[in-house]
CHARMM internal coordinates of N, CA and C (Angstrom, degrees):
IC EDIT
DIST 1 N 1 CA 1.4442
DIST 1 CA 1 C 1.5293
ANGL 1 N 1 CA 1 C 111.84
DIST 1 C 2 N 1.4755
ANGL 1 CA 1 C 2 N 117.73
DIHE 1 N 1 CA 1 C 2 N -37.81
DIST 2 N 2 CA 1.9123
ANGL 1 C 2 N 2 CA 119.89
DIHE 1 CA 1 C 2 N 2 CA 168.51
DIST 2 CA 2 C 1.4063
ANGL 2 N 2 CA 2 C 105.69
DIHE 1 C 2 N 2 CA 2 C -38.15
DIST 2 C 3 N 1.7049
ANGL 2 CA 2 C 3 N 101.61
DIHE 2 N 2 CA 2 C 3 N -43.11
DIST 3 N 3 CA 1.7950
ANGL 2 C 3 N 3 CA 83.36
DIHE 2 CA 2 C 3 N 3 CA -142.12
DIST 3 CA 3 C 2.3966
ANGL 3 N 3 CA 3 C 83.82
DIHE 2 C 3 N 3 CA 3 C -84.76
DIST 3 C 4 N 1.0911
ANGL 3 CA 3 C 4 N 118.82
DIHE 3 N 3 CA 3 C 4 N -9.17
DIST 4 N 4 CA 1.9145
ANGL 3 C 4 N 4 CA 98.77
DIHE 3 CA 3 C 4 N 4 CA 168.86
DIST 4 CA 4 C 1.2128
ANGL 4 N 4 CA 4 C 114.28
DIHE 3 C 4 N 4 CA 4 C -88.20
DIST 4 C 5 N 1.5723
ANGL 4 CA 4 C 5 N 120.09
DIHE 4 N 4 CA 4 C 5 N -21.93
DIST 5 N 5 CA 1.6885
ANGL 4 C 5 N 5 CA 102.01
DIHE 4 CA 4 C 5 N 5 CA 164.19
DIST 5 CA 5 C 1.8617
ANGL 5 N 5 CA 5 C 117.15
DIHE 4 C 5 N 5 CA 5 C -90.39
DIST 5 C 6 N 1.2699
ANGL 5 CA 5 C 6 N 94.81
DIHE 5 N 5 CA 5 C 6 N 12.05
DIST 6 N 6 CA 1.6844
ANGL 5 C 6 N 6 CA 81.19
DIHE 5 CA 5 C 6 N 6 CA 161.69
DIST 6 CA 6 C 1.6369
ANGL 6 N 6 CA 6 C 103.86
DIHE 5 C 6 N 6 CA 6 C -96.94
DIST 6 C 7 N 1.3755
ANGL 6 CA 6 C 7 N 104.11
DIHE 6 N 6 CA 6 C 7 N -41.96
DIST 7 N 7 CA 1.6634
ANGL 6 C 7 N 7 CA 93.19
DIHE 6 CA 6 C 7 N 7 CA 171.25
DIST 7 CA 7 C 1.4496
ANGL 7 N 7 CA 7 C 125.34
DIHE 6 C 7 N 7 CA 7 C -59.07
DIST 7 C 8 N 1.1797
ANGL 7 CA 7 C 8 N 125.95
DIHE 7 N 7 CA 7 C 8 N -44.22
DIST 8 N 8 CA 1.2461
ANGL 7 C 8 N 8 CA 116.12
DIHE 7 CA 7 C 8 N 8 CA 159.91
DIST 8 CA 8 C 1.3161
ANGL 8 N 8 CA 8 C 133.22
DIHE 7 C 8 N 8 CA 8 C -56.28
DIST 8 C 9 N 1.7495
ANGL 8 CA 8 C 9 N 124.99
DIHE 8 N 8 CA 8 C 9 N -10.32
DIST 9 N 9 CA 1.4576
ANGL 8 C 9 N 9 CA 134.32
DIHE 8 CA 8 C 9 N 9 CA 167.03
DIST 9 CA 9 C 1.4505
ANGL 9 N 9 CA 9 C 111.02
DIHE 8 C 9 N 9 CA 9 C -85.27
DIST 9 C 10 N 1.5605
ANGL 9 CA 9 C 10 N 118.61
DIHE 9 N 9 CA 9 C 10 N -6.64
DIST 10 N 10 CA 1.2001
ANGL 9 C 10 N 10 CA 127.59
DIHE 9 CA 9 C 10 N 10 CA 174.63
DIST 10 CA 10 C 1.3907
ANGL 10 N 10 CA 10 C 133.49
DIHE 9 C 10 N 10 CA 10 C -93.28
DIST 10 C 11 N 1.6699
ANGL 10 CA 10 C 11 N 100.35
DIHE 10 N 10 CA 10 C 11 N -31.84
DIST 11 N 11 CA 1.2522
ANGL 10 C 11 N 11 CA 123.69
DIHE 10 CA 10 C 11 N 11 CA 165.41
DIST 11 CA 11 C 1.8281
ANGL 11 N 11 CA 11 C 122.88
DIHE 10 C 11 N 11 CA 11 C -73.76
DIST 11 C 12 N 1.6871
ANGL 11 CA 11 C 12 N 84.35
DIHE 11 N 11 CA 11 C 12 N -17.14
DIST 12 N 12 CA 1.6005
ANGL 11 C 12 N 12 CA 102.82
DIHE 11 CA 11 C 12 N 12 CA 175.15
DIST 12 CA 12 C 1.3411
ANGL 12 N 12 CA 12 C 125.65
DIHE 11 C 12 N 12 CA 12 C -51.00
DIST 12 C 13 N 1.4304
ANGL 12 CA 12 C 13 N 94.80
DIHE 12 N 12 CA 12 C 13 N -60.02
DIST 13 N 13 CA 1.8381
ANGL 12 C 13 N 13 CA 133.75
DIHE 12 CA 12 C 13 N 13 CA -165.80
DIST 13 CA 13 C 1.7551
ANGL 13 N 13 CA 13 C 97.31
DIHE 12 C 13 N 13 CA 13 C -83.08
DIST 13 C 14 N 1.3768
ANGL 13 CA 13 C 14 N 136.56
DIHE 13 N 13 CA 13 C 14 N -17.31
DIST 14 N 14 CA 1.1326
ANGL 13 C 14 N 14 CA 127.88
DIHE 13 CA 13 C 14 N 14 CA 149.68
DIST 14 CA 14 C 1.1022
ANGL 14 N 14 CA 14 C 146.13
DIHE 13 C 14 N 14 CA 14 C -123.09
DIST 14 C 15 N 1.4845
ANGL 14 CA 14 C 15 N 106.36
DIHE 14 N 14 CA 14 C 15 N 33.04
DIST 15 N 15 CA 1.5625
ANGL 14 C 15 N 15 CA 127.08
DIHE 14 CA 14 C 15 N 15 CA 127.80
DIST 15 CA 15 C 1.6293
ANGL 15 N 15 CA 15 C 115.08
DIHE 14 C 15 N 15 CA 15 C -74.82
DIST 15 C 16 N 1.2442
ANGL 15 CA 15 C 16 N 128.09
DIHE 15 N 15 CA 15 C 16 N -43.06
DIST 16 N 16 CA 1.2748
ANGL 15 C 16 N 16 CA 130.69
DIHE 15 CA 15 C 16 N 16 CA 166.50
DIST 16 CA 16 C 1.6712
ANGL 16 N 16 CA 16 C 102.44
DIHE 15 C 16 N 16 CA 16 C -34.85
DIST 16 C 17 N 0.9267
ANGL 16 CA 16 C 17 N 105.06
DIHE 16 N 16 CA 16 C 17 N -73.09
DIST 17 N 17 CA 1.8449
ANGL 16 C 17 N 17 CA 123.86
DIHE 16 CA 16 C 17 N 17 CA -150.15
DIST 17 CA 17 C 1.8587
ANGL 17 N 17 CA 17 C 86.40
DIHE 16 C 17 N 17 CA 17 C -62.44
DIST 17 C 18 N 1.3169
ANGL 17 CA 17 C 18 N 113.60
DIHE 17 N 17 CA 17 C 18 N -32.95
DIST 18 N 18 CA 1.6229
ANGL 17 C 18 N 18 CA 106.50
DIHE 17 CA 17 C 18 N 18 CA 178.58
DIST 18 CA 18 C 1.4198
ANGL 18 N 18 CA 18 C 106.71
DIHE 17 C 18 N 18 CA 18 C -51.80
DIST 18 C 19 N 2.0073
ANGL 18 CA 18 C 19 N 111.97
DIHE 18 N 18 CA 18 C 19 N -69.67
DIST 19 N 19 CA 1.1629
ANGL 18 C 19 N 19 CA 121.58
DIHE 18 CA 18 C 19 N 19 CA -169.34
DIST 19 CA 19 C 1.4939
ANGL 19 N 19 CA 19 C 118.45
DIHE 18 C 19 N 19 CA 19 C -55.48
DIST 19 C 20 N 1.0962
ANGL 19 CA 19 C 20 N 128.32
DIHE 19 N 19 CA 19 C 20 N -25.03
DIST 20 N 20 CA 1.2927
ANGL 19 C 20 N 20 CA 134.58
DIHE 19 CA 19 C 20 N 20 CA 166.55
DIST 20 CA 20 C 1.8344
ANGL 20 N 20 CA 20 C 102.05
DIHE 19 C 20 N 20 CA 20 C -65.44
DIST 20 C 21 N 1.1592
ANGL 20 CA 20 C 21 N 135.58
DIHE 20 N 20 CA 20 C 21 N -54.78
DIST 21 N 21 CA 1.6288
ANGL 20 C 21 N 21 CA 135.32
DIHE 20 CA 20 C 21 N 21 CA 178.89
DIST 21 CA 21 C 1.4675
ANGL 21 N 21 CA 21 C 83.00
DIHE 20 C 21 N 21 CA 21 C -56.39
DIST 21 C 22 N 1.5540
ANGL 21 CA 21 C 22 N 146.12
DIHE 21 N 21 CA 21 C 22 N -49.75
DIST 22 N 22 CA 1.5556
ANGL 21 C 22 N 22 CA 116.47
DIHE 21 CA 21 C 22 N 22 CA -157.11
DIST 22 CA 22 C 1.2419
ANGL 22 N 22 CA 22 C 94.88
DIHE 21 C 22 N 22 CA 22 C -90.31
DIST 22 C 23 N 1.0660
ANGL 22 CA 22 C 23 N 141.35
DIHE 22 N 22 CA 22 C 23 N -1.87
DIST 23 N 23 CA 1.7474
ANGL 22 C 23 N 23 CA 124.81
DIHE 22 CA 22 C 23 N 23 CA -161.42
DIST 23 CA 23 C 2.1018
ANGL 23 N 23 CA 23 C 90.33
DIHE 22 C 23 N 23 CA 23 C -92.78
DIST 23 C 24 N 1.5268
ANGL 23 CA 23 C 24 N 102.31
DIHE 23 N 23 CA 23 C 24 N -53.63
DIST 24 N 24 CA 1.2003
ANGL 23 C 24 N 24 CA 96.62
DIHE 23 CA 23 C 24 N 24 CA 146.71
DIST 24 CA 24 C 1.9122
ANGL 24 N 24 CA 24 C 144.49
DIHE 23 C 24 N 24 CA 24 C -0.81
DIST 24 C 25 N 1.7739
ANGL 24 CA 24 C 25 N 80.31
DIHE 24 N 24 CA 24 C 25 N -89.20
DIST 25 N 25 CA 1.7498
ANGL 24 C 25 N 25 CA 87.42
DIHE 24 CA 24 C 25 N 25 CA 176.94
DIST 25 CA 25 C 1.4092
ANGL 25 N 25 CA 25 C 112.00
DIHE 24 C 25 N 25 CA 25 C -57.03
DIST 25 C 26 N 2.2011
ANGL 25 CA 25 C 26 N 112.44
DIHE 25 N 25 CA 25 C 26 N -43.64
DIST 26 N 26 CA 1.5123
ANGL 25 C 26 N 26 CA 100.53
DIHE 25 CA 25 C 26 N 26 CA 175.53
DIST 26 CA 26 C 0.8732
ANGL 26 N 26 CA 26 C 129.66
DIHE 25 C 26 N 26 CA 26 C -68.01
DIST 26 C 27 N 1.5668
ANGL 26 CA 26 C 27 N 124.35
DIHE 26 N 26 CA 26 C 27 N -22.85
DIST 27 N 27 CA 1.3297
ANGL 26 C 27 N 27 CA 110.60
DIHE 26 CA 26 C 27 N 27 CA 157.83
DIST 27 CA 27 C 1.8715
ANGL 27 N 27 CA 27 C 135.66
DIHE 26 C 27 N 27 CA 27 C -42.99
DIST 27 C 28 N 1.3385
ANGL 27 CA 27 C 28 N 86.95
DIHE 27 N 27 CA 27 C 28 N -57.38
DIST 28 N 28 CA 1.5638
ANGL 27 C 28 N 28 CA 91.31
DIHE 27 CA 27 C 28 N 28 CA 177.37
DIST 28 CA 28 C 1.2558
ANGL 28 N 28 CA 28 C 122.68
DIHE 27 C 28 N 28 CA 28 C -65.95
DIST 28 C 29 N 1.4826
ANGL 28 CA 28 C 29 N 128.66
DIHE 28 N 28 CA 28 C 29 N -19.72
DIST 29 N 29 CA 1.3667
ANGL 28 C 29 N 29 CA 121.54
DIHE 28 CA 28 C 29 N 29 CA 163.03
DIST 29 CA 29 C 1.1834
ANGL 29 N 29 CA 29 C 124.44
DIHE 28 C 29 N 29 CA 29 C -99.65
DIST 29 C 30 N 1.4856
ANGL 29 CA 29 C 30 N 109.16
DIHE 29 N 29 CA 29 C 30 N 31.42
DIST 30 N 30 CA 1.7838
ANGL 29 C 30 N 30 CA 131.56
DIHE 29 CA 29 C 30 N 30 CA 171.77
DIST 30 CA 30 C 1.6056
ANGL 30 N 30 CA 30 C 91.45
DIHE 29 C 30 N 30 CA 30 C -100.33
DIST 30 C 31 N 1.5277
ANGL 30 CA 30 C 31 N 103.34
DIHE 30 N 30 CA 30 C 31 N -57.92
DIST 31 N 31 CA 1.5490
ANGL 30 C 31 N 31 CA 104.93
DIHE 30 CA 30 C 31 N 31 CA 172.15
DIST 31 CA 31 C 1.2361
ANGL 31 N 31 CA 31 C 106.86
DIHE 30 C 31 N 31 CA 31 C -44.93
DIST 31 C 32 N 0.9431
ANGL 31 CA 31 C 32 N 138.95
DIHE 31 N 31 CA 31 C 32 N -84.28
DIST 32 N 32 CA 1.4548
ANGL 31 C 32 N 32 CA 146.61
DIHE 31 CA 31 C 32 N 32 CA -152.50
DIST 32 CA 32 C 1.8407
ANGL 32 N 32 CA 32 C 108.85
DIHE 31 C 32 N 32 CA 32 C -44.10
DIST 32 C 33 N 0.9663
ANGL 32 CA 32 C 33 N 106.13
DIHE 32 N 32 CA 32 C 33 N -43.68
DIST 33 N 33 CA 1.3571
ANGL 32 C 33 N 33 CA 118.21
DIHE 32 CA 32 C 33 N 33 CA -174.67
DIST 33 CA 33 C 1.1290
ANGL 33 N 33 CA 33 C 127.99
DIHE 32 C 33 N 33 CA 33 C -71.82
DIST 33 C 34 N 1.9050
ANGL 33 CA 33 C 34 N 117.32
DIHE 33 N 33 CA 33 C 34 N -33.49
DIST 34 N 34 CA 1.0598
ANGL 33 C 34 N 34 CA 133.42
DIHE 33 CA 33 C 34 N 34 CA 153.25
DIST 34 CA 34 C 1.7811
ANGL 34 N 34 CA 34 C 121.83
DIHE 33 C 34 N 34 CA 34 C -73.04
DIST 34 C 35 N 1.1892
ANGL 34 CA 34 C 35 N 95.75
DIHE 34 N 34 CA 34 C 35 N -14.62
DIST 35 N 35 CA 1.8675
ANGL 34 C 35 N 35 CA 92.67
DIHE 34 CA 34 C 35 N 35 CA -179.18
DIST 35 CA 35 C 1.5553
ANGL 35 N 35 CA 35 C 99.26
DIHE 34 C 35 N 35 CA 35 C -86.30
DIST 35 C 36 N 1.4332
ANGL 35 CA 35 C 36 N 122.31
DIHE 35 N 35 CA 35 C 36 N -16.56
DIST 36 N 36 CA 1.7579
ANGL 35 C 36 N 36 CA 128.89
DIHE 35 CA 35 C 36 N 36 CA -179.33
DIST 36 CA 36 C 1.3412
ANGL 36 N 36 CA 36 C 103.74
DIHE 35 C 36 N 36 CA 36 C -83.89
DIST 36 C 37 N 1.0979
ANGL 36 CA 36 C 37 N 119.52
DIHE 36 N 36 CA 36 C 37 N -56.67
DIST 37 N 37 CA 1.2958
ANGL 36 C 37 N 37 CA 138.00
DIHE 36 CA 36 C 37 N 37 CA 174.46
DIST 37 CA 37 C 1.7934
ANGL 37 N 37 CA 37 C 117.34
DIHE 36 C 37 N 37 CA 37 C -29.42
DIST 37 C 38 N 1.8856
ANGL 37 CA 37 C 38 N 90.61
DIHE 37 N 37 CA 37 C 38 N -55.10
DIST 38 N 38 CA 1.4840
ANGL 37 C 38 N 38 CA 101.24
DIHE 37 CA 37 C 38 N 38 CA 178.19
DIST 38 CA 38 C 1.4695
ANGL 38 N 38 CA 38 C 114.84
DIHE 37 C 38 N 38 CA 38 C -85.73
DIST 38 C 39 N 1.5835
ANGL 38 CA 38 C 39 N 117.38
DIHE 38 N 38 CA 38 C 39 N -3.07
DIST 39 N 39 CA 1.4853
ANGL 38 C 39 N 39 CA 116.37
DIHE 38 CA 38 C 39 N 39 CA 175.26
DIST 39 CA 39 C 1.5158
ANGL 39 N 39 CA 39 C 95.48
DIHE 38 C 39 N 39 CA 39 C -103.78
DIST 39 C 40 N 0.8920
ANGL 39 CA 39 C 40 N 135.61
DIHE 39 N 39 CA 39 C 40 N -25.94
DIST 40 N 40 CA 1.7043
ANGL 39 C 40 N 40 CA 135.54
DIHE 39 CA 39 C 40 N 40 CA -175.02
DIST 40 CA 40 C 2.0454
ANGL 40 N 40 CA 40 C 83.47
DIHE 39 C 40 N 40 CA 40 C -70.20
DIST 40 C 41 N 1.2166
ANGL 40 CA 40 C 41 N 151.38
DIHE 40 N 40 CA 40 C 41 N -21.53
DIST 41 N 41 CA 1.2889
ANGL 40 C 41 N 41 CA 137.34
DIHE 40 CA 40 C 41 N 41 CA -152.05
DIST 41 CA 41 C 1.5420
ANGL 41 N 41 CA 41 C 86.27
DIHE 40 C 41 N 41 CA 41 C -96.65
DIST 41 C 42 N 1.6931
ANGL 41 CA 41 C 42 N 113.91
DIHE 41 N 41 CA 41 C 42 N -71.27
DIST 42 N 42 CA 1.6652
ANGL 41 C 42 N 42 CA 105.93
DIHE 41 CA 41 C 42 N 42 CA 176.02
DIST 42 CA 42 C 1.1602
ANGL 42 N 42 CA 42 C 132.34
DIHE 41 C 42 N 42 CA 42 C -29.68
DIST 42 C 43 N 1.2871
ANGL 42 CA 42 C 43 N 123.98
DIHE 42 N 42 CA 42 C 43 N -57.96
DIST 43 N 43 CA 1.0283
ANGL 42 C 43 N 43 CA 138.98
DIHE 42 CA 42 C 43 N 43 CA 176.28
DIST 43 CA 43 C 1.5756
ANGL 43 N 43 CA 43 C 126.48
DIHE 42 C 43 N 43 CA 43 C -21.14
DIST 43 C 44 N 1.3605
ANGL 43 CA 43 C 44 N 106.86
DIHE 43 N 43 CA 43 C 44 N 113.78
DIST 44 N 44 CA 1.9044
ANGL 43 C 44 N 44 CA 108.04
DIHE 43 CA 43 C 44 N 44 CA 170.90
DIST 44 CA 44 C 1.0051
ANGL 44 N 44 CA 44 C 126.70
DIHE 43 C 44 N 44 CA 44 C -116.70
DIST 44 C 45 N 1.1476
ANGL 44 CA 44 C 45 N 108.39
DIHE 44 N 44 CA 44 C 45 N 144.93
DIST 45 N 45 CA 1.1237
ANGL 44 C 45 N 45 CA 102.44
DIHE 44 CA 44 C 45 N 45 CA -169.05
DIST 45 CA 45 C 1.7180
ANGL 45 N 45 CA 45 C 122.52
DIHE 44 C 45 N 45 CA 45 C -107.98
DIST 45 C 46 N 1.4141
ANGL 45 CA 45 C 46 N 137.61
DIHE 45 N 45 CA 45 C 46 N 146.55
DIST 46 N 46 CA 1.6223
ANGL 45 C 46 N 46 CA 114.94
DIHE 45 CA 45 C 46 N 46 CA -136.17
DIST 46 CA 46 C 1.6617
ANGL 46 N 46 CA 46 C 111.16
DIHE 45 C 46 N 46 CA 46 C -82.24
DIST 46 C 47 N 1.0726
ANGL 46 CA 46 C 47 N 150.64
DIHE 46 N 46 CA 46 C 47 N 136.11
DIST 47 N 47 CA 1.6767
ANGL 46 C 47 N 47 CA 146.54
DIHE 46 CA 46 C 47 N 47 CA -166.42
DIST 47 CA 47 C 1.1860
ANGL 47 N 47 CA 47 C 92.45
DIHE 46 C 47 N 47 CA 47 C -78.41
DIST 47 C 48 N 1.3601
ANGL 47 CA 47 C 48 N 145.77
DIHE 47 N 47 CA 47 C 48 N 17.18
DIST 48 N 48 CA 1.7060
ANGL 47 C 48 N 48 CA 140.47
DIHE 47 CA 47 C 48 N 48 CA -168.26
DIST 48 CA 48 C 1.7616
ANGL 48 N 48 CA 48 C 99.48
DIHE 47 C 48 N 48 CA 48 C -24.74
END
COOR INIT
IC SEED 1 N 1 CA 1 C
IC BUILD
C-alpha cells in the first residue's frame, strides 16, 4: 500500500505544477486583453 500512496503523492505535486503553468497563461491573456481593451478606449478615430 506505501508504494500507491507515494504514487499518488507524486501524481499530486504534478497536477499542481500544471495548474500553476495555466493560472499563468490565464493570467497573461487577462493581461493582454485588458492592455487592448485600454488602447481600444484612447483611440480616435479621424472625422475626415
Amino acid at each position: 500500500m506505501a508504494i500507491i500512496s507515494s504514487a499518488s503523492g507524486s501524481a499530486g505535486s504534478l497536477q499542481d505544477a500544471q495548474k500553476g503553468r495555466t493560472n499563468v497563461k490565464t493570467a497573461q491573456a487577462l493581461a493582454k486583453m485588458k492592455a487592448l481593451e485600454k488602447k481600444a478606449k484612447k483611440y480616435k478615430l479621424p472625422m475626415g
